[in-house]
N, C-alpha and C positions, 0 to 999 in steps of 0.2 A: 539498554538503549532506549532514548525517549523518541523515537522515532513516531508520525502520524501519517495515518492515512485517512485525507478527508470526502464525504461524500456527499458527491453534489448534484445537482440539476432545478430542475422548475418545480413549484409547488405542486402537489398531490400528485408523484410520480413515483410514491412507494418508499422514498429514502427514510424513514423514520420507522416505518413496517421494516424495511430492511435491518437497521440499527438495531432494534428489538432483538433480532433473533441472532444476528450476530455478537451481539455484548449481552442477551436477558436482561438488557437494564430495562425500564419501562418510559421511556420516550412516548411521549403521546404522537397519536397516529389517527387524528381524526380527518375528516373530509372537510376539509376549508384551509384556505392557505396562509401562513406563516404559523403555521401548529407548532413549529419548532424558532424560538425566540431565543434562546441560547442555545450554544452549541453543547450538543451531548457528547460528551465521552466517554466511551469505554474501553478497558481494556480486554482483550479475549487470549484468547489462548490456541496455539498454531496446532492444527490436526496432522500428526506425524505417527507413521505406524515403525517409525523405527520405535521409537520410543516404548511403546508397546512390545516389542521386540527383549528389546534391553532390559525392562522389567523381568520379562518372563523369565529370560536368564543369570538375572543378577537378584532377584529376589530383595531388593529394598525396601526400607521401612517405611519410604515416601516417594512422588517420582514428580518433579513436576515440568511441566511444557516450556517451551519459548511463547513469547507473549509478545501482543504490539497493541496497539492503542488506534481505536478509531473514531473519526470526529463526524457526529450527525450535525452537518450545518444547513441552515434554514433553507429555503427555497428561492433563487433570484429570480428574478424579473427583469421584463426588459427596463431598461432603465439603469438597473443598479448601479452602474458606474458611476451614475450622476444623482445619486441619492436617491432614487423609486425604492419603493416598496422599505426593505432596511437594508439599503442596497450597502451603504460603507462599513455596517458593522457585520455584513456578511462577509465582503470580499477580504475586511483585517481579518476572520477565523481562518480563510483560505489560505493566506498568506503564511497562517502559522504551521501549514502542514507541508509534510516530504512530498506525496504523490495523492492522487486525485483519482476517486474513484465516480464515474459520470454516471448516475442512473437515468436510463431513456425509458420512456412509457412508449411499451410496445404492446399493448392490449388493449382493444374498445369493450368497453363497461360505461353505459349509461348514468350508471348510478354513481358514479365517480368522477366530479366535475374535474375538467380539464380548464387550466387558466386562463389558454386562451380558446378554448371553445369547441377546438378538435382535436382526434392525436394524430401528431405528425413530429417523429425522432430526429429528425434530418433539420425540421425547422429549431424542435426544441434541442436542438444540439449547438444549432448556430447562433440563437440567441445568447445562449451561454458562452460559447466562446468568442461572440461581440464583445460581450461585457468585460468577460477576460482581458479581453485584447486591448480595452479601450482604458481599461485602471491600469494595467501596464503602461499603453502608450503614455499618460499621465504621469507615471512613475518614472520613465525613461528621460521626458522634457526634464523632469526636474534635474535629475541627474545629467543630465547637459546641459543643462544651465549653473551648474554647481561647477562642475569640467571645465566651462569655459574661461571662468575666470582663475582657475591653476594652471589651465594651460599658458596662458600668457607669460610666467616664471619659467618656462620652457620644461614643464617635469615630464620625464621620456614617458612614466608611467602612466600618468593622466591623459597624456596623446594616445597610449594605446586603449585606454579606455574609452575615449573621446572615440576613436574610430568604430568601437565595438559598439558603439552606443548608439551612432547613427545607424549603423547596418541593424539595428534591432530595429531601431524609430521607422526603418523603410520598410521594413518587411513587417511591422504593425502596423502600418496605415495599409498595406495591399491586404489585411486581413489574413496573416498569416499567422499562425501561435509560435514565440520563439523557440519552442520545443521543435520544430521544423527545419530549424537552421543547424548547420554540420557548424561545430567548431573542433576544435585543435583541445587536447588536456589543460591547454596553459589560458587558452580563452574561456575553458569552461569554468575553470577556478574564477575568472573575472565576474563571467554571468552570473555566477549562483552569489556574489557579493552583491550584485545588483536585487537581488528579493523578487524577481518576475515571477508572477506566478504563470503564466504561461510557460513557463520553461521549467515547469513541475512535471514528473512523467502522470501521464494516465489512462487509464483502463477505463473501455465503456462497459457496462452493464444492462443489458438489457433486460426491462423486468417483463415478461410475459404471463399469459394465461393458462391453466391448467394443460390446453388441450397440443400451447405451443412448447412445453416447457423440454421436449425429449427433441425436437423437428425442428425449432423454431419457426415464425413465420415469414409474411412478406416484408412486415417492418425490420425484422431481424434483417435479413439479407438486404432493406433498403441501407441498414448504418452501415455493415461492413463492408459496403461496396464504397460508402462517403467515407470511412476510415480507412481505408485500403492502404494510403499513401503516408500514414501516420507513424506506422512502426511501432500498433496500441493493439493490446489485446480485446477483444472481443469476446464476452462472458452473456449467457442466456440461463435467468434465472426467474422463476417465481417466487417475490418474495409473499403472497398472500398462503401458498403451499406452504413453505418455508417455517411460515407461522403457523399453520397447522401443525407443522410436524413436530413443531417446540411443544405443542399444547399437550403432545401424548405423553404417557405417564415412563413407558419403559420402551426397555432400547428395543425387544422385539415388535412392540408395537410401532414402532418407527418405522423398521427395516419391513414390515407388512407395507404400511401406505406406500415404503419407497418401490418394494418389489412391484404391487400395482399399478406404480407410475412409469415400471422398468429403470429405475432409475442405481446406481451402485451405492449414490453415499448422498447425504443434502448437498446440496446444490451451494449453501454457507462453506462449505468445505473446500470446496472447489476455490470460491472466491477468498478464502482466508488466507490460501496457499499463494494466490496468483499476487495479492495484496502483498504477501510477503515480502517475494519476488521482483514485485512492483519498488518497493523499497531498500532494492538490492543489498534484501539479507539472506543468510544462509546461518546456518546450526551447525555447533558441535556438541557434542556429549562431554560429561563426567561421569561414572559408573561406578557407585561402590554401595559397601552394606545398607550404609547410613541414607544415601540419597542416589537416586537416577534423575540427572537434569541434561533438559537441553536449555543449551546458551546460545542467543542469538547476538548474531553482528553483522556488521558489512561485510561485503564479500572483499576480497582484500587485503584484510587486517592479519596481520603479524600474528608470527605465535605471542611475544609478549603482550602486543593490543588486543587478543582475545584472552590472558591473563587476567588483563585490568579490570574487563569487564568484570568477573568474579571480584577483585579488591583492586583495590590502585595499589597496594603494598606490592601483589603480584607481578605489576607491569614495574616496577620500581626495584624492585629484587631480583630478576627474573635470572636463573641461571640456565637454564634447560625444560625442555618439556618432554615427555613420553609419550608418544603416538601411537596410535592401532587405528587402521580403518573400519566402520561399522562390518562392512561383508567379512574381513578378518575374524572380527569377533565373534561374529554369528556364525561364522563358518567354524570354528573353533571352539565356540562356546563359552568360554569365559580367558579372563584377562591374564591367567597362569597358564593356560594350554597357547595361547597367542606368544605368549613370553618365549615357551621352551620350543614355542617351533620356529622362534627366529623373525618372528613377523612384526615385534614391538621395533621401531625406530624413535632415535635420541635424534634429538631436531633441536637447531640453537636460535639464535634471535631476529634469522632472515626467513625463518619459514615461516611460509605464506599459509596459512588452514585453509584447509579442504571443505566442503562440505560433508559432515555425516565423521567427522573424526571421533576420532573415543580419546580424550586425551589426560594427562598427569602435570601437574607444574609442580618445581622444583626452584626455588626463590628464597632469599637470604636478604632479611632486612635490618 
């Protein structure tokens, strides 16, 4: 799956710090703004202790994770709608991603200039989603004004897009993200044709300081009370820690600075999952000598369109699949004791996967 999650917010608010330690790629991360002039990409790798699980008792030769791709994009500015700073070649990177990862500077540090000159989450939240709102509304005009002259041919469709298109144009001018508005299955297939990026889902981030990073602070609790209404998760992390914890050599040396910070696992871990999630994906298993892999997809997706993802021959052939759920297996132990106690189910081309499935395809090309 090429899916992205991009992350964004206002210059010098940690998103490139963050980047780093979630992809190890090396993104510059100095203290002056637009440090990030193209957008960085990485791919990572989703932290799942089944999979860990599954090794242990299938003993393969390789094992590897579900992956997703995340995009460091520059820093806006007020303005960007209307070209500030690199405002249009920022907001096309946004465009190109699934869901929106919002980093807020929730920490005072002198030594760390702020853009506009103090920290305040609430402000720098709104100027971002100005700017959002305001290259959508831009986006929306056009697109009514392309509608209006189809509609005059009387096309039932384009009326219904035409309606959906004002109710967006109204509730971006009252300053509202279209991700706010309830639609119908059949309106929402309409919107996401339309490329809003405000009607991308997303998760705020808060980046904090050492002493906020278990409590969080007063800034913490100022966003979640402005997101409240949002139906957005709210994550409290340090990415300057974060980076520390990359720099250590070995895993117990990790899990030492983590135990000191009280903390169970990085704080990157957390966020990988939710990003996942964010992206409404979920994982199934393959489990054998050769290889232990998790496959990610949409939540959703057919037993054949989780096939495909493995080969399109699969989705194309598909005759059957073999099921076992992760707790079966693990309870069981391996994929022959599951078998003889009944627990393997034959699923045809309307089942739905599960999360955490262990599964087998059977396909004729």
């Amino acid at each position: 799956m090429s899916l992205k999650c991009g992350i964004v917010g206002l210059p010098n608010v940690g998103k490139s710090t963050l980047f780093n330690c979630l992809s190890n790629a090396k993104a510059q991360s100095a203290n002056y703004p637009f440090c990030t002039i193209e957008p960085n990409i990485g791919t990572i790798s989703v932290p799942d202790p089944r999979l860990l699980k599954l090794e242990e008792l299938v003993q393969p030769q390789r094992v590897l994770p579900a992956t997703m791709e995340i995009v460091d994009i520059a820093g806006l500015v007020k303005g960007a709608s209307k070209g500030e700073g690199l405002g249009n070649q920022f907001l096309a990177n946004i465009r190109e991603t699934d869901a929106i990862i919002h980093v807020l500077r929730c920490f005072d540090d002198g030594n760390v200039v702020h853009v506009d000159g103090s920290v305040d989450p609430i402000r720098d939240k709104e100027i971002i989603d100005t700017e959002l709102q305001l290259k959508d509304l831009e986006s929306i005009e056009k697109k009514l004004y392309s509608l209006s002259r189809v509609i005059k041919s009387g096309d039932k469709e384009a009326l219904k897009e035409n309606e959906l298109a004002t109710r967006i144009k109204a509730a971006l001018e009252e300053g509202h993200s279209v991700r706010s508005l309830d639609f119908t299955d059949k309106e929402e297939a309409i919107v996401k044709s339309f490329h809003l990026i405000t009607s991308k889902p997303v998760m705020y981030l808060c980046n904090v300081d050492e002493a906020s990073v278990k409590t969080g602070n007063s800034y913490v609790e100022a966003v979640k009370d402005a997101v409240k209404d949002e139906n957005a998760e709210v994550l409290v992390i340090g990415a300057k820690i974060e980076a520390d914890i990359m720099e250590l050599d070995t895993y117990d040396e990790r899990q030492l600075f983590l135990d000191e910070l009280g903390l169970d696992e990085p704080g990157v871990n957390r966020l990988i999952r939710s990003a996942y999630a964010l992206l409404n994906m979920q994982t199934y298993f393959t489990a054998g000598e050769k290889e232990v892999r998790a496959w990610e997809i949409e939540k959703g997706m057919t037993a054949p369109q989780a096939a495909g993802v493995i080969h399109t021959d699969f989705e194309k052939g598909f005759i059957r699949a073999e099921v076992m759920s992760y707790d079966d297996f693990v309870s069981y132990g391996s994929e022959a004791a599951v078998r003889d106690a009944g627990k393997l189910r034959v699923e045809g081309k309307d089942y739905v996967v599960n999360d955490g499935d262990v599964m087998h395809f059977r396909f004729n090309v």
